[in-house]
Each structure stands twice: as C-alpha cells, then as structure tokens.
N, C-alpha and C positions, 0 to 999 in steps of 0.2 A: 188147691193153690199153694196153701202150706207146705204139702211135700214136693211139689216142683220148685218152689222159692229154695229147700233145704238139698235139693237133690243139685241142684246150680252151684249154690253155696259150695258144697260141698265138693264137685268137680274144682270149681278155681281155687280151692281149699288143696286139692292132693296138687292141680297143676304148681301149683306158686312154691307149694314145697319139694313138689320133683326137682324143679329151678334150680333151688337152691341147694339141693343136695347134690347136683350133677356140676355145681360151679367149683373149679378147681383151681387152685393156685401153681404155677408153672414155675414161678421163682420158687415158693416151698418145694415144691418137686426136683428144681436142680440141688439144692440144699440138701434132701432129703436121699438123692441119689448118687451121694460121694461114692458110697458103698459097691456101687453097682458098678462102677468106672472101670472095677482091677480085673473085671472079665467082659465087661460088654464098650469099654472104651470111653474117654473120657467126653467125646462126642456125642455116643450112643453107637458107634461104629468100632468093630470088635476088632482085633488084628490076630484072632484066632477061628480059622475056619469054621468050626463042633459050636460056638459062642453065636447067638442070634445076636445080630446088629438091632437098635431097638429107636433109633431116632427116624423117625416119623410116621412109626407104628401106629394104628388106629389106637386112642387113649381106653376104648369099651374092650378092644380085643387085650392092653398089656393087664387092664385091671380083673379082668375075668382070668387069666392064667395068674397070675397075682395070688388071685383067691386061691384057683385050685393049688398054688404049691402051701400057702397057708392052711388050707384042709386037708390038706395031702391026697389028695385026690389026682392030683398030676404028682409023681413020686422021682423026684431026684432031690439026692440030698442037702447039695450045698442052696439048692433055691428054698429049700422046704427051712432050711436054716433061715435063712435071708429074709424071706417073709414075714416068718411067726410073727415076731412083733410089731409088723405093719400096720394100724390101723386103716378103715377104710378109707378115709382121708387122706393118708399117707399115700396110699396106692392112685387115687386120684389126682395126688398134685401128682407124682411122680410120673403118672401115664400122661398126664399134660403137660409136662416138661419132654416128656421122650417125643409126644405128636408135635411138638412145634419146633424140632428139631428137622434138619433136611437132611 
C-alpha cells in the first residue's frame, strides 16, 4: 500500500512539474526576440526567401532547433551565434511568442 501511495505521489509529483516547466511566457518571448526580427522579420515573416518565416511555428518544433543550433548539432553560424546564450526558458517564451503568431 505504501509503495502505490509513493508511486501516485510521485507520478502527480513529475505531472505538476512537467506543467510548469512547459508554461511559457509569450510577451517575454516578443521581448526576448528583437534579435531575431533583422532575418526572420519583425512579424515572424522573413522578406528574404533562404530565412525560415517563424510565426506560428509549432513552439516544441522552434525550441528543439533552438537547442540544436545552441549545441551545434544543427551547424550554421549566425544561429549557433544567436543561441548560445539562450536559456531554456528564453527559447520557450520565444517559441511561444513565434506560435501565437499567424
């Protein structure tokens, strides 16, 4: 009984912190994505063909490339620039400022 009380616990214990780690601020994210403006447009809409338009990108699909240019695992340079200093939260609001975009 004891370890299915702790084994509960513990499921709504990862649940409640998954929640919270997946909640992302959209205004930090416009704030946070001046930077991104001068190639992807200040909409999220690029006015250069080769430049991925980024508003209303799935926010799991902008934060996973995110990553990879931050570990360099997807390799170009001005993104791999851009990144670095991202935190992941930074990449979250930012990916949920690009999704609520149209």
């Amino acid at each position: 009984m004891k370890r299915q009380f702790l084994a509960v616990l513990s499921a709504l214990t990862l649940a409640a912190s998954a929640n919270v780690a997946f909640a992302a601020d959209a205004a930090a994210g416009k704030a946070k994505s001046a930077s991104c403006a001068g190639c992807h447009g200040a909409k999220g809409i690029s006015a250069v063909p080769t430049y991925p338009n980024l508003a209303g990108q799935k926010a799991a699909y902008t934060v996973k490339q995110l990553k990879a240019f931050k570990d360099k695992s997807r390799k170009e340079p001005t993104m791999n620039a851009m990144a670095a200093p991202l935190s992941d939260t930074d990449m979250a609001n930012i990916a949920a400022y690009y999704e609520s975009l149209k």
